[in-house]
C-alpha positions in Angstrom: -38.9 19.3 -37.1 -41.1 20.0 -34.2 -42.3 16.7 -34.4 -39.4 14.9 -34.0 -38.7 17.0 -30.4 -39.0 15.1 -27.4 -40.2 17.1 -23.9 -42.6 16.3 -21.6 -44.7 19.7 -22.2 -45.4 19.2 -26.5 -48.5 19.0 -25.7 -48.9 22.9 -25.1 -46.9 23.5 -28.7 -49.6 24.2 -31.4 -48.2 25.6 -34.2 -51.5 26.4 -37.0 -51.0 25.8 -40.1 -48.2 28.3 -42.1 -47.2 29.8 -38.5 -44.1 30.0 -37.6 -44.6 31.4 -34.3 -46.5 30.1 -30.6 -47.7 32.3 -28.1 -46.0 29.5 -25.2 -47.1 29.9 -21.2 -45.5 26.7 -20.5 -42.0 27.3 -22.0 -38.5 27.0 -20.1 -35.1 27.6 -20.5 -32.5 27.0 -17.9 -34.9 25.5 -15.6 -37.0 28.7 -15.5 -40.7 29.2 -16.9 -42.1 31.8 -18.4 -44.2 32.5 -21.5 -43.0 33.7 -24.7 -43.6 33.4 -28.5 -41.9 30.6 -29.6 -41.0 28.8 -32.6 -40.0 25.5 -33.8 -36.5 26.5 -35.6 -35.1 28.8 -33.0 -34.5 26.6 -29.7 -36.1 29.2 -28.0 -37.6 26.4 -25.0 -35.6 23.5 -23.4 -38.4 21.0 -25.0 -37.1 21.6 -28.6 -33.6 21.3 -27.3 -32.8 17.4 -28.4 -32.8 14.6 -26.0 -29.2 13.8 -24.2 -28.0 10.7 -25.1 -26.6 8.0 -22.2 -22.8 8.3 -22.2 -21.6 5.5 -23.8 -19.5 2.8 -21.7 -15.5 3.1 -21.7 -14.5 -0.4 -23.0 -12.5 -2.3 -20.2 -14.3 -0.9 -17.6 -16.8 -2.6 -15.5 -20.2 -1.4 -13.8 -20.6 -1.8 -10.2 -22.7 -4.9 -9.8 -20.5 -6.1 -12.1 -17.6 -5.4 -10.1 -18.4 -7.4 -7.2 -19.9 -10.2 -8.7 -16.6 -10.8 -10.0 -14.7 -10.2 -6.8 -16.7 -13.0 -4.8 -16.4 -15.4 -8.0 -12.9 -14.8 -7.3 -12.8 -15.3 -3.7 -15.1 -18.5 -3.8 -12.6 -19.7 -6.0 -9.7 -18.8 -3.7 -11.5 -20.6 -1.2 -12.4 -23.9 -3.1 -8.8 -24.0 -4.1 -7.4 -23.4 0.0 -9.6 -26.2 1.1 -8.3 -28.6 -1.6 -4.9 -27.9 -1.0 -5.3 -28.6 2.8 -7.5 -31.8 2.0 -4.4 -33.2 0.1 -1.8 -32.3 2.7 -4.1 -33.7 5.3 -4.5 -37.0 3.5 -1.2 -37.2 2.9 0.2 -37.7 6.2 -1.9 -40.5 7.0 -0.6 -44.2 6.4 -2.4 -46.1 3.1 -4.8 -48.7 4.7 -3.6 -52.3 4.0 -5.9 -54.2 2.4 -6.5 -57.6 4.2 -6.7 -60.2 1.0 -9.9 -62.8 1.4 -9.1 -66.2 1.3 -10.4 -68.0 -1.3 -9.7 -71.5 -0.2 -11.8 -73.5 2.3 -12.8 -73.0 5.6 -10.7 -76.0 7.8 -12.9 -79.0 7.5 -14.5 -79.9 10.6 -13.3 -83.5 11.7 -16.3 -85.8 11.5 -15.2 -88.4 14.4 -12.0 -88.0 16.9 -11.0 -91.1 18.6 -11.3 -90.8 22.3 -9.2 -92.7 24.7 -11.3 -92.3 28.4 -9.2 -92.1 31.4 -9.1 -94.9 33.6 -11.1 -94.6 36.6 -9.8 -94.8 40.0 -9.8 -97.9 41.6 -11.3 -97.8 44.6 -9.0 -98.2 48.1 -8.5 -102.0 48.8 -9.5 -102.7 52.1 -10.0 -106.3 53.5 -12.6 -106.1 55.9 -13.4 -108.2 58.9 -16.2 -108.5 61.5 -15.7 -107.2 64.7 -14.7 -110.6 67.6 -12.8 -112.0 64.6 -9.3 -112.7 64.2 -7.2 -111.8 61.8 -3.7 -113.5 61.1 -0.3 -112.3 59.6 3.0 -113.4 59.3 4.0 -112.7 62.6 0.7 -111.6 64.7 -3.0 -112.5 65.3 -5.5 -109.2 65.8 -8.8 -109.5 67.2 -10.8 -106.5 68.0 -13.4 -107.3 70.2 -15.1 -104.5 71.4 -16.0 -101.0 70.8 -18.0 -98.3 72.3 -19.3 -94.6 71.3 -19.8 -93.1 75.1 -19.7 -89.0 76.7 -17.6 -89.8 79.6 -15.4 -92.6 80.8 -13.4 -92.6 84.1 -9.8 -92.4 84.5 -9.9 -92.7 87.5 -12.0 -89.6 87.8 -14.4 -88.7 85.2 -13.3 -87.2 81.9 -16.3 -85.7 78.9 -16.2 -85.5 75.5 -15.7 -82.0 74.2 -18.9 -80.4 73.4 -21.0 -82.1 70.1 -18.0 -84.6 70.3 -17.7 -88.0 71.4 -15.9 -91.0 72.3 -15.0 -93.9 70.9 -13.3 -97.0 72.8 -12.2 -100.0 71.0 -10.9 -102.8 72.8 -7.9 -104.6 70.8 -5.7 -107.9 71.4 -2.5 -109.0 69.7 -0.9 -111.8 70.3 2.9 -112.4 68.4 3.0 -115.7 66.8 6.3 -115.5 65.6 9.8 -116.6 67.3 10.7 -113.1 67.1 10.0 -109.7 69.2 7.5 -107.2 67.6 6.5 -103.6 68.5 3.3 -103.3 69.0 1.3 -99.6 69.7 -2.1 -97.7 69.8 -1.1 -95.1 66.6 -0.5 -98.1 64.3 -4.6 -97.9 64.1 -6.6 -95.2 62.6 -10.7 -94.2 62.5 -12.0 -93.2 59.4 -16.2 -91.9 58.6 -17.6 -92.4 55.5 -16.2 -89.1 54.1 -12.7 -90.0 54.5 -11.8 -88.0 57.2 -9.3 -89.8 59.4 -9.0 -89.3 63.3 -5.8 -90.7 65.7 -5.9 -92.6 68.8 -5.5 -90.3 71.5 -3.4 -91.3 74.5 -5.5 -92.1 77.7 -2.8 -91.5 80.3 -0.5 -93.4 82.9 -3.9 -93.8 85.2 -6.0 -95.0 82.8 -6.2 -98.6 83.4 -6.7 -101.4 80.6 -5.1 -98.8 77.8 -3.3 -100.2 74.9 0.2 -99.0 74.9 0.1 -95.9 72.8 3.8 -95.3 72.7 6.1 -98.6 71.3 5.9 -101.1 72.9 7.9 -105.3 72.7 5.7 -107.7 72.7 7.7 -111.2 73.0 6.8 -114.1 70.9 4.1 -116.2 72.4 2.7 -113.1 74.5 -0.3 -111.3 74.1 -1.3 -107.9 75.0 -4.6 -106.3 75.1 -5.9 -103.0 75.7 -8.4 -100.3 74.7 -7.5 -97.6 72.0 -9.5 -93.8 72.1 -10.2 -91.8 69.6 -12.6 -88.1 69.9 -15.0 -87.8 66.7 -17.9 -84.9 66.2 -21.7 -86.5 67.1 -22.8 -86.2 63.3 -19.9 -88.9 62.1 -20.8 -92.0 60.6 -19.8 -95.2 59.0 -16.7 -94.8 61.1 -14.3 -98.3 60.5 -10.8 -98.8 62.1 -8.0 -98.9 59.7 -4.5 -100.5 60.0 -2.1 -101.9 57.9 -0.6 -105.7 58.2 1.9 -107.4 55.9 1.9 -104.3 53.9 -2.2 -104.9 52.8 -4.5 -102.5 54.2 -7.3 -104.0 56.7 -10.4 -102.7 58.5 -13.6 -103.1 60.8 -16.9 -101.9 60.2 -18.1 -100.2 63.6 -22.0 -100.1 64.3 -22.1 -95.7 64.3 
């Protein structure tokens, strides 16, 4: 029997052989020592008291650790189940994406030759030209230029310059009307021209101006003649100026040296 006690002081227990009693200095009761004979069928010291068992555990109850691993299983599952409830309703607000179907024909064949019709090129302007001292004749009149002159000043009677980096050109014209009728005659029905189209007028040169080509309409009378000069202002860098008119409905000119 004493064998089969548990205490953490059996090691002071020695009972000899048929004794039945043990002088003890290490025995307690009720958490007091003291020494006293003891023996192994009378409970006399704690260490032959046996050992208390573990209460067992009340079925449907849980420890503690237990306890709370189950209550954040719980809320990671609460969780999980919020977030794919608010996935859904998000999703479902927003319109299903069309899908674009591919074509499965082929691309538009790229045309190997396209017939090209080119645009006509401007003609060039018609102009029948003639040197300067000859004559030219129409239906009705004969035109001779005879002269002309690029110059800075010219006299009327008193002097009169070109603006500045301008200058002046004189031509000196005669018509003479070979028809039985009367004809106007006048100094705008001429034009100068440079070689970059621009066009200038004949200015007027003034009741004191003598030997001027009637600028304003004039009659000349079949059989007569009139001649005259004609003025006209261009900028010093012009060049390839030519006079310009128009007779019988065709378009005439002369070349001037500047």
């Amino acid at each position: 029997m004493v064998s089969n006690r548990l205490c953490g002081n059996c090691e002071h227990f020695r009972l000899g052989r048929g004794q039945k009693f043990f002088n003890c200095t290490c025995a307690e009761h009720s958490g007091v020592k003291y020494a006293k004979q003891v023996r192994g069928d009378t409970k006399a010291c704690d260490a032959f008291s046996p050992p208390k068992q573990r209460p067992e555990p009340t079925p449907g109850r849980l420890c503690n650790w237990r306890r709370i691993i189950l209550i954040a299983a719980l809320i990671i599952i609460i969780a999980l189940l919020a977030w794919g409830a608010y996935t859904c309703a998000t999703r479902s607000g927003e319109p299903e994406p069309t899908l674009t179907p591919t074509p499965t024909g082929t691309a538009n064949p790229t045309p190997t030759s396209i017939p090209v019709t080119p645009s006509p090129m401007p003609t060039p302007e018609s102009v029948s030209y003639f040197q300067i001292g000859e004559w030219l004749s129409s239906t009705d009149t004969l035109i001779n230029i005879t002269s002309v002159e690029r110059t800075k000043l010219y006299s009327t009677p008193g002097p009169v310059s070109a603006p500045p980096e301008a200058s002046f050109i004189f031509i000196t014209l005669t018509m003479f009307n070979s028809s039985s009728l009367p004809i106007t005659v006048q100094a705008t029905d001429f034009s100068l021209i440079d070689r970059y189209g621009i066009s200038y007028a004949a200015q007027e040169l003034g009741v004191f101006f003598y030997g001027a080509f009637p600028f304003m309409a004039a009659t000349l009378e079949p059989g007569h003649n009139v001649d005259g000069k004609i003025l006209f202002v261009v900028p010093d860098v012009s060049a390839g100026l030519e006079i310009r008119s128009v007779v019988d409905g065709y378009k005439v000119g002369w070349k001037l040296p500047y």
